[in-house]
N, C-alpha and C positions, 0 to 999 in steps of 0.2 A: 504493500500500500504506500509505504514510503519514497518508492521509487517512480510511483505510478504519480504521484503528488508532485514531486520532483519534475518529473518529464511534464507535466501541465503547465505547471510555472514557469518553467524555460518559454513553453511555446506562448505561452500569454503575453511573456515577456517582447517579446520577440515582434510582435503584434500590438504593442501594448500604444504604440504615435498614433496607428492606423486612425480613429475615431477622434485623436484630440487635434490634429492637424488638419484631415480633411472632412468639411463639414457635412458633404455628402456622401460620407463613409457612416455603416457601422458597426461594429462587433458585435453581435449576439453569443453569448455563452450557453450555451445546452450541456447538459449531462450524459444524455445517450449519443451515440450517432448510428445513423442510418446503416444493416447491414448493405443496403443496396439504396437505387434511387426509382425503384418501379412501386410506385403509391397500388398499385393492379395487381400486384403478385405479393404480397407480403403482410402477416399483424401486425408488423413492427411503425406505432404512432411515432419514430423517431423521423421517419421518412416525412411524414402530412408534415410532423414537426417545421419541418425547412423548406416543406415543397406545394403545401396546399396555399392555394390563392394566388401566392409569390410565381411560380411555375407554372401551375400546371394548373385547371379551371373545370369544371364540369358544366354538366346544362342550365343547374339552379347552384348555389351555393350558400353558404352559413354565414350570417351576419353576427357583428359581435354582440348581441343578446338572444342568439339561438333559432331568431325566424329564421326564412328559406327568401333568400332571392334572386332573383334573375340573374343568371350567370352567362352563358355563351349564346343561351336562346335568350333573348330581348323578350317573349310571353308566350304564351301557351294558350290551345283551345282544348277541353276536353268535352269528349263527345255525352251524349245524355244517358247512356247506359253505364259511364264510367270504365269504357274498355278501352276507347282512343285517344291517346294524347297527342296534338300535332304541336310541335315547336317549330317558332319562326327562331331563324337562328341570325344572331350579330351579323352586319355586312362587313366588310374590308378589315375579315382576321387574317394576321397570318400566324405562322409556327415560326419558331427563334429560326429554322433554319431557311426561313423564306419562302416555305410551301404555303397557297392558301387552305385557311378551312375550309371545307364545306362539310354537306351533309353527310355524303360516302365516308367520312372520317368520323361523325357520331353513329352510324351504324355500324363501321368495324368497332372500333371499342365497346359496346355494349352486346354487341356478338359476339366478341372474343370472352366479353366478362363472364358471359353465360353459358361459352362452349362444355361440351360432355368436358375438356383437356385443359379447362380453365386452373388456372391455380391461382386466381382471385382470393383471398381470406374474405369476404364478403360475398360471396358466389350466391348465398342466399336473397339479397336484395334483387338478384336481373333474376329471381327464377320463376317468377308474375309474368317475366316479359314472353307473349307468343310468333310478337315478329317484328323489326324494326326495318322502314323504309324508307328511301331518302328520295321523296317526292319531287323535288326539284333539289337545284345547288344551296338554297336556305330553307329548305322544309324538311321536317322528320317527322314521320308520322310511329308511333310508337304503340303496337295493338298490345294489349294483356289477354292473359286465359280469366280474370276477374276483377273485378274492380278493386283498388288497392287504395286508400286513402293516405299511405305513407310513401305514395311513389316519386311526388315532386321532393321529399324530404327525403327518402332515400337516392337518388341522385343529387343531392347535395355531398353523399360522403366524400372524402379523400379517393374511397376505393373507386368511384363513378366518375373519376375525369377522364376527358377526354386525351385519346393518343392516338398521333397518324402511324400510319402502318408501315410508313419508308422510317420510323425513328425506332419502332421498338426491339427487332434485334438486337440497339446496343444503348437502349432504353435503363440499364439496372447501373451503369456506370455514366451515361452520356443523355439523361434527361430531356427530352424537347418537347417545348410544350407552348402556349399562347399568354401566359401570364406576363405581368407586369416587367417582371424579373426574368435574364437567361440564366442560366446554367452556364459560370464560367471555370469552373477547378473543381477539382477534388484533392487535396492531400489528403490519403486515407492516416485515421490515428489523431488527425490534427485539424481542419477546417475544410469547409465547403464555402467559396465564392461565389455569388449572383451578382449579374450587375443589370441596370436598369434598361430595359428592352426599352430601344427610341421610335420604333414601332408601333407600340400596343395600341389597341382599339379603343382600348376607353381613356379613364385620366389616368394619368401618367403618374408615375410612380414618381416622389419628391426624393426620395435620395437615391444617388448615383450606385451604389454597390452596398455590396450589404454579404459580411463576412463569417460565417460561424462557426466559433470555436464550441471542438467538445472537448469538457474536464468533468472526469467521472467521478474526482474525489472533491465531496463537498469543504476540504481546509481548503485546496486548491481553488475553489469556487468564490470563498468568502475573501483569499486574497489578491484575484484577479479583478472582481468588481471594486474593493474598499478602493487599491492601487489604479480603478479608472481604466484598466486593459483592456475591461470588456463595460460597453455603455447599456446594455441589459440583460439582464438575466433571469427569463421566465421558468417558473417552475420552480424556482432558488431553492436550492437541496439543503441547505443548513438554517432551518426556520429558526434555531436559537439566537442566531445572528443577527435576526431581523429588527430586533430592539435597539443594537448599535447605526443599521442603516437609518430607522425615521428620527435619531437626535442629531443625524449629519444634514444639513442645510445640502451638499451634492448630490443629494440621492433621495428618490422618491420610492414610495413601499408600497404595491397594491396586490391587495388579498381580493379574489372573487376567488369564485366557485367554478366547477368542472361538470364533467358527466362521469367524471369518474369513480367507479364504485369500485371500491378497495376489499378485495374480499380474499379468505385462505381460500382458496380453492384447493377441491375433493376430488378425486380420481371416484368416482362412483363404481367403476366395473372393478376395484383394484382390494382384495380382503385382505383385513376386513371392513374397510372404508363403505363398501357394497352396503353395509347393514345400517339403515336409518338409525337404528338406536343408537349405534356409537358415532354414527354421526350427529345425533341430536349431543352425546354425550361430549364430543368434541367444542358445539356451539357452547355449552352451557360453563367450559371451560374455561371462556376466552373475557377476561373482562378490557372493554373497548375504551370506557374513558383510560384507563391505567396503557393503552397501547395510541392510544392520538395525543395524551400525556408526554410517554416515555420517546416516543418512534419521532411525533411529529409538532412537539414542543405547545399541545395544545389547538392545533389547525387539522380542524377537520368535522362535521357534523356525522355521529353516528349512527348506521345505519342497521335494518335488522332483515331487506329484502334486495334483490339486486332494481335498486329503482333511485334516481335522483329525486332526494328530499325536496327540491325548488320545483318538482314537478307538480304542476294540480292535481294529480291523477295520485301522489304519491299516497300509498297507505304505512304507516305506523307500528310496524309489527317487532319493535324489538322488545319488544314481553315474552313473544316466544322463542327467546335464546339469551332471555336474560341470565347476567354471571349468577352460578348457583354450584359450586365447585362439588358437592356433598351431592347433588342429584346427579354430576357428571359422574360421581365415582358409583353411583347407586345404579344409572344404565349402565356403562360398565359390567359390573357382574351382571345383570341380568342379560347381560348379551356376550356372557359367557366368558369375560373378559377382565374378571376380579383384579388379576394383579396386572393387566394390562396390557401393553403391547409394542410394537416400534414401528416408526414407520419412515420415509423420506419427508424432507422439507426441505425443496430445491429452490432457491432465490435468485430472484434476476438483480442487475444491480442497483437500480432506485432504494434512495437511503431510506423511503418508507415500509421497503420492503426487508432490508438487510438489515435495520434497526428494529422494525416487527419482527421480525423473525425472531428473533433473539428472546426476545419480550412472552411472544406466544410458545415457544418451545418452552420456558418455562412454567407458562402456564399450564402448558399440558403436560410437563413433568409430573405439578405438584395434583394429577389426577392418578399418576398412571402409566403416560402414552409420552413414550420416548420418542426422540426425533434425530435423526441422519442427517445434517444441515450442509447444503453443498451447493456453496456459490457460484453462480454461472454469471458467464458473459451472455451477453443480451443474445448473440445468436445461439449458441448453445442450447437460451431458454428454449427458444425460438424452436429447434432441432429437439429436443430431448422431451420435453413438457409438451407446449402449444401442437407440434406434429406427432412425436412420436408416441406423443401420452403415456412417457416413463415417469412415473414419479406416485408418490402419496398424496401429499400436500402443498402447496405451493402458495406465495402471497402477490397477489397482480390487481393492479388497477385498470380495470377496462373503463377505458378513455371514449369510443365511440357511444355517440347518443343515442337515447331511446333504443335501449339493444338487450331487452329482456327477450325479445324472439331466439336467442340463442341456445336460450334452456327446451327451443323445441327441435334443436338439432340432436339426433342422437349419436354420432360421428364426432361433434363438438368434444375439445378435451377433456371435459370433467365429466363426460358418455351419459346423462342424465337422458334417460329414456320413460320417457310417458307420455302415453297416446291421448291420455285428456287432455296434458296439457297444452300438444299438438294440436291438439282438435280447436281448443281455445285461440290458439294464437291464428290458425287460420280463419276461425270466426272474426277474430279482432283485424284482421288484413281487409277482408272485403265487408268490414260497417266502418260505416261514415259518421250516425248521427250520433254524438258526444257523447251525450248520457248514455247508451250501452254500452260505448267503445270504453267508457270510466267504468263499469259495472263491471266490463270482463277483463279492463287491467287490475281491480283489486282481487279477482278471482286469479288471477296469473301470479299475480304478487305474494298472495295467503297462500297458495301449494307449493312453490319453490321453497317457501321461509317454512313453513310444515313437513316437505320433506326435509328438511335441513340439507340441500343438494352441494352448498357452499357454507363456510363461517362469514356473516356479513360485517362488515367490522368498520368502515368510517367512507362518506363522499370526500375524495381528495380534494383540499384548498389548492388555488395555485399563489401563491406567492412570488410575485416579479418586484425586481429589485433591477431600477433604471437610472440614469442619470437624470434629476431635474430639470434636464431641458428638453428631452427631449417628449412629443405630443403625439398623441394617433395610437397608444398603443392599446392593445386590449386588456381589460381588467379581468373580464371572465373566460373561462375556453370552452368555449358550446361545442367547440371541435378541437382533434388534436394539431395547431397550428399556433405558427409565430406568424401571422400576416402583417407584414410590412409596406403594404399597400399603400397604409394612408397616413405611416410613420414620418416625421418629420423634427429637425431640430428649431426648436423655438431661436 
């Protein structure tokens, strides 16, 4: 870790003029970085991170308080059944490499998302779609097998941007795309460069390049911002720190809220995980203020179902895996498990998860249920866990919105297999009128937190930590993204 700290600081160092000299530079600091740069192939939110908005655009996209608007198609008609969407699409786009858009380039990308051979991590959002047509050079006509009332909101994702077809062979290293921002470097280990596309269709992006360092060790983090290396820093990994940022007049501190629901995640197929009671016994092991306390210095609203608290629809269920360590040890034996058991607790490296971790294996020591803790690099996780579905336990913030549909995948890593609750979620995809669609998410929300499929444990804050001058940035992340769009230095 020391070495790893080390190696950060040099390269911050190294980079540290870049923003205080030129005014239309700016350093962003991130934690993770991208195994690749294909937002369409991969779960890894490190990608949207640097690439949604800036890069790369969809048809509709995420404003910074969560609506949906108009992205590459300027508006939409849908037909009265609910099965047609036509999009008129932006005039005079092009792609960084000078190709224009047209429509034949929203219909590859949404065919390719939905191919049998897709390796989309979203594959379920295009699988509504039953045929996509590109009516003229700005028409796309887009039929469903049902009506779907989450379809302009699911084409908002990261995973739903668009890609031409002459770019994506060398799409995972060499990015091409319509946003504001091109793709200009990659040093892997160290930063990714965008510079400001003179191009773009809409308004034009106010600063000239825009540079982002990754430093995965949060000492590293707090002394790359204090020293002004890096002019912001979203997601800021050392919230203890954040008391010393808002008494310095150079730096401004904003706390919103995410879609991130921070949960141990449960190998369900994997024994004896498989057995609801010791997974209820697992929930009731876990106390959440004592881990948004320890982990994340107080920042975080706790949660009891995979569902963002700021949602209207949110229901309230952390009664049922309230901490009760004496009932954990009590399902236990009854689930044949008296003196306990052992299992894996694989970590990716977000400090909320590598400081949870710590936190929760002892908590479930003092029931019984030992834990194998083994820290992974972010693809590893990626490789071992999320695809290969090796592991017991594991702790992850799923960053994508409104994505409780996942619990009706049963392929999904944590294998949670139930045909009600499949049944529900496809009820909930084709009703439109609010009041039911609220009725059958609190029914979706009460069976996942009843079987106990996951530990639900806290909505991630984010915490960005910027230089005072600078304006445009976002305070909340409705999505996983640093949009730099409409960033600017005062």
């Amino acid at each position: 870790m020391k070495r790893l700290a080390f190696a950060a600081l040099t390269c911050v160092a190294t980079w540290g003029a870049a923003s205080a000299y030129a005014q239309g530079d700016i350093v962003v600091g991130l934690q993770l970085e991208p195994p690749h740069l294909d937002p369409t192939s991969a779960a890894a939110g490190a990608i949207d991170q640097v690439l949604y908005a800036n890069v790369f655009e969809g048809l509709t996209r995420f404003a910074p308080d969560g609506s949906v608007k108009a992205g590459l198609a300027k508006r939409w008609e849908v037909s009265e059944d609910g099965l047609q969407y036509t999009f008129f699409l932006q005039p005079g786009v092009t792609f960084h490499d000078g190709t224009r858009f047209t429509a034949e380039d929203v219909k590859f990308s949404l065919d390719r998302a939905r191919a049998e051979e897709s390796q989309n991590a979203q594959k379920a959002l295009f699988e509504g779609i039953e045929n996509v047509e590109a009516v003229d050079d700005l028409t796309v006509r887009v039929t469903l097998n049902a009506p779907d009332g989450n379809f302009l909101f699911n084409m908002a994702w990261g995973d739903a941007v668009i890609v031409a077809p002459e770019s994506v062979e060398g799409i995972k290293q060499k990015p091409v795309g319509t946003g504001a921002f091109a793709f200009e470097s990659w040093v892997q280990g160290d930063r990714i460069t965008l510079t400001k596309n003179p191009d773009y269709w809409g308004v034009a992006a106010k600063l000239d390049r825009a540079i982002f360092k990754f430093i995965s060790d949060p000492t590293a983090a707090f002394a790359s911002v204090m020293a002004e290396d890096v002019d912001v820093f979203p997601a800021f990994p050392a919230p203890e720190n954040l008391p010393q940022f808002e008494a310095d007049p150079r730096f401004q501190v904003l706390v919103g809220s995410t879609e991130g629901e921070t949960i141990l995640s449960t190998n369900n197929k994997l024994p004896p995980l498989d057995n609801p009671k010791v997974r209820r016994a697992i929930a009731h092991a876990i106390d959440r203020d004592a881990i948004i306390d320890g982990a994340m210095f107080g920042l975080g609203t706790p949660i009891g179902t995979h569902f963002a608290p700021h949602n209207p629809d949110y229901v309230d269920l952390k009664h049922l895996s309230a901490y009760d360590p004496e009932l954990s040890r009590q399902l236990l034996a009854e689930a044949g498990f008296a003196d306990g058991f052992t299992t894996t607790l694989k970590l990716p490296p977000p400090s909320y998860a590598r400081r949870g971790g710590e936190i929760i294996a002892a908590q479930l020591r003092a029931v019984g249920i030992e834990t194998e803790i083994t820290n992974l690099e972010w693809a590893q996780w990626l490789e071992q866990v999320f695809k290969g579905k090796d592991y017991g336990l594991t702790i992850v913030s799923h960053t994508e919105p409104f994505d409780i549909n996942i619990y009706a995948r049963p392929d999904y890593y944590f294998q949670y297999d139930k045909p009600a609750f499949q049944e529900l979620n496809a009820t909930l995809g084709a009703e439109a009128d609010p009041a039911k669609r609220s009725d059958l998410l609190e029914q979706m929300q009460t069976m996942i937190a009843e079987d106990y499929v996951n530990g639900y444990l806290f909505q991630l804050a984010t915490p960005t930590v910027a230089n005072a001058r600078l304006r445009g940035l976002w305070e909340d992340a409705p999505t996983q993204a640093t949009d730099l769009t409409k960033v600017y230095w005062e």
